[in-house]
C-alpha positions as CSV (number, residue, x, y, z in Angstrom):
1,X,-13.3,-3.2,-6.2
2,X,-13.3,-1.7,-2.8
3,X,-11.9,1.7,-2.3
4,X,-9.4,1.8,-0.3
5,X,-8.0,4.4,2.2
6,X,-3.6,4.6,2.4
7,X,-1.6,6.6,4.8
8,X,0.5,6.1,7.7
9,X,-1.8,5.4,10.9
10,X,-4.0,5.7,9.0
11,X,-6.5,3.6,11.6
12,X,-6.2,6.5,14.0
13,X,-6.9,9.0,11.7
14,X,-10.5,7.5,11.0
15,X,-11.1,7.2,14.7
16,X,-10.3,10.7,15.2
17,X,-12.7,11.4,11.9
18,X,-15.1,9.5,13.4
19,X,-15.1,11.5,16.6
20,X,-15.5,14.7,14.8
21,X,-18.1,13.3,12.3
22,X,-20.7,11.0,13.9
23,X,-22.4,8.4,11.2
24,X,-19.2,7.5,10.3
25,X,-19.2,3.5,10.7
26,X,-15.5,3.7,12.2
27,X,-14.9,-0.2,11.7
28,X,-16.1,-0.6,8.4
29,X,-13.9,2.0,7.2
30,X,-11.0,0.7,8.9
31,X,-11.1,-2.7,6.6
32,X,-10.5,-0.9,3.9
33,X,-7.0,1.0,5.1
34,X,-3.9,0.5,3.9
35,X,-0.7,0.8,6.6
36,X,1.8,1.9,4.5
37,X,4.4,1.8,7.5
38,X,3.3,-2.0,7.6
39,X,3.3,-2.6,3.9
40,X,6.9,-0.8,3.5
41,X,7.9,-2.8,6.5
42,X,6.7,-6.4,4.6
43,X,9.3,-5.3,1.5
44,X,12.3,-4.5,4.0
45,X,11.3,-7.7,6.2
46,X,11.7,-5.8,9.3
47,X,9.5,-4.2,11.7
48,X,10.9,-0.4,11.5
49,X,9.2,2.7,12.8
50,X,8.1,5.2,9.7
51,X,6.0,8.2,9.2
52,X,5.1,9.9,5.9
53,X,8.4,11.8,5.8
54,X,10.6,8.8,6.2
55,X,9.0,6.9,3.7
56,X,9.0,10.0,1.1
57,X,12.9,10.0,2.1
58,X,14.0,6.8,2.0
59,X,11.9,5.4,-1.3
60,X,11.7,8.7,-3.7
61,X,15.0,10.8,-1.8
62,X,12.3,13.4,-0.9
63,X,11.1,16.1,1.6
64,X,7.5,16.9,2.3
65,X,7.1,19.1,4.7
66,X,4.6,18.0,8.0
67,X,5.1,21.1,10.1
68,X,3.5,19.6,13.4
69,X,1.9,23.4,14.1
70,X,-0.2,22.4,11.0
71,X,-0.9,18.4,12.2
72,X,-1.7,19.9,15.5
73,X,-4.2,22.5,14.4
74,X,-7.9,22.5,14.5
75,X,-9.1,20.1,12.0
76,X,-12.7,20.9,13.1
77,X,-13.1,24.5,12.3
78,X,-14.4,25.2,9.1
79,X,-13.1,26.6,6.8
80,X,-9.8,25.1,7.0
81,X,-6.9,27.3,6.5
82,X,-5.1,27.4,3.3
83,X,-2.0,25.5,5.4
84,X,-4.1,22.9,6.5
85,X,-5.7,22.0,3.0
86,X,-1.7,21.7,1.7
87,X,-1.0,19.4,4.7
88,X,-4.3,17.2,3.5
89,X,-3.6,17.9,-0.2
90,X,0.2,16.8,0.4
91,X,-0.8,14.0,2.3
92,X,-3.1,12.4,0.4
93,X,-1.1,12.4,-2.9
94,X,2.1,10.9,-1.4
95,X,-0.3,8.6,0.0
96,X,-1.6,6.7,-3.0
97,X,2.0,8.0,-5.0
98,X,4.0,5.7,-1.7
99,X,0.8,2.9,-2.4
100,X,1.6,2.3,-5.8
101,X,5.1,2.0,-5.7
102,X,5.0,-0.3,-2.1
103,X,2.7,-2.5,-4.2
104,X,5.3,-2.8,-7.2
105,X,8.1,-3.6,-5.4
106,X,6.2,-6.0,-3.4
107,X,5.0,-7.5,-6.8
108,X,8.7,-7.8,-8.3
109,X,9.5,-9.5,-5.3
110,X,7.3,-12.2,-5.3
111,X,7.8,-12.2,-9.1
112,X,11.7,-12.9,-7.7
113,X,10.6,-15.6,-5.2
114,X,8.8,-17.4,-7.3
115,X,11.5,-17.8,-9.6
116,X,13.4,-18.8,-7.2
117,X,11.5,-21.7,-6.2
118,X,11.0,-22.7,-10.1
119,X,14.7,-23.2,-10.4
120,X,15.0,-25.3,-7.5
């Protein structure tokens, strides 16, 4: 199995990684990402704008918090503040929590479709 990375724009995230870190084999990386906004957009069959917050919202009725002082800050300096390892902490749980449940509902809905075409 592949490990595999989930978030939303995700893609640019590694690039901007990749600018920080060097060694990082940017495209390599970037097969193994997950678009949530893309996989969430697959289930509701259209091509809507999301970000983190608005998935949170509409699929588990939640709030995170993404104060944009804190997506905006320097990344680069270490150590990172106790705000910014929140922001990544946060992130990276309703990452894989939003992954798991994009995936089941994508499952019970090809379970649905192929009932459907059986009882045709």
């Amino acid at each position: 199995d592949k490990v595999r990375l989930t978030g939303v724009n995700i893609k640019n995230d590694i690039r901007k990684l990749s600018r920080d870190f060097a060694g990082i084999n940017t495209e390599k990386v970037i097969e193994n990402c997950v678009e949530l906004s893309s996989l969430a957009n697959t289930i509701h069959s259209n091509g809507g704008r999301w970000s983190m917050e608005k998935l949170v919202n509409h699929f588990f009725e939640m709030r995170i918090n993404k104060d944009k002082k804190v997506r905006n800050s320097k990344w680069h300096i270490v150590p990172l503040s106790e705000e910014q390892r929140k922001y990544a902490a946060t992130d990276a749980f309703v990452s894989l929590k939003l992954f798991h449940h994009l995936k089941k509902l994508e499952a019970e809905i090809l379970a649905k479709e192929n009932i459907n075409c059986e009882n045709m």
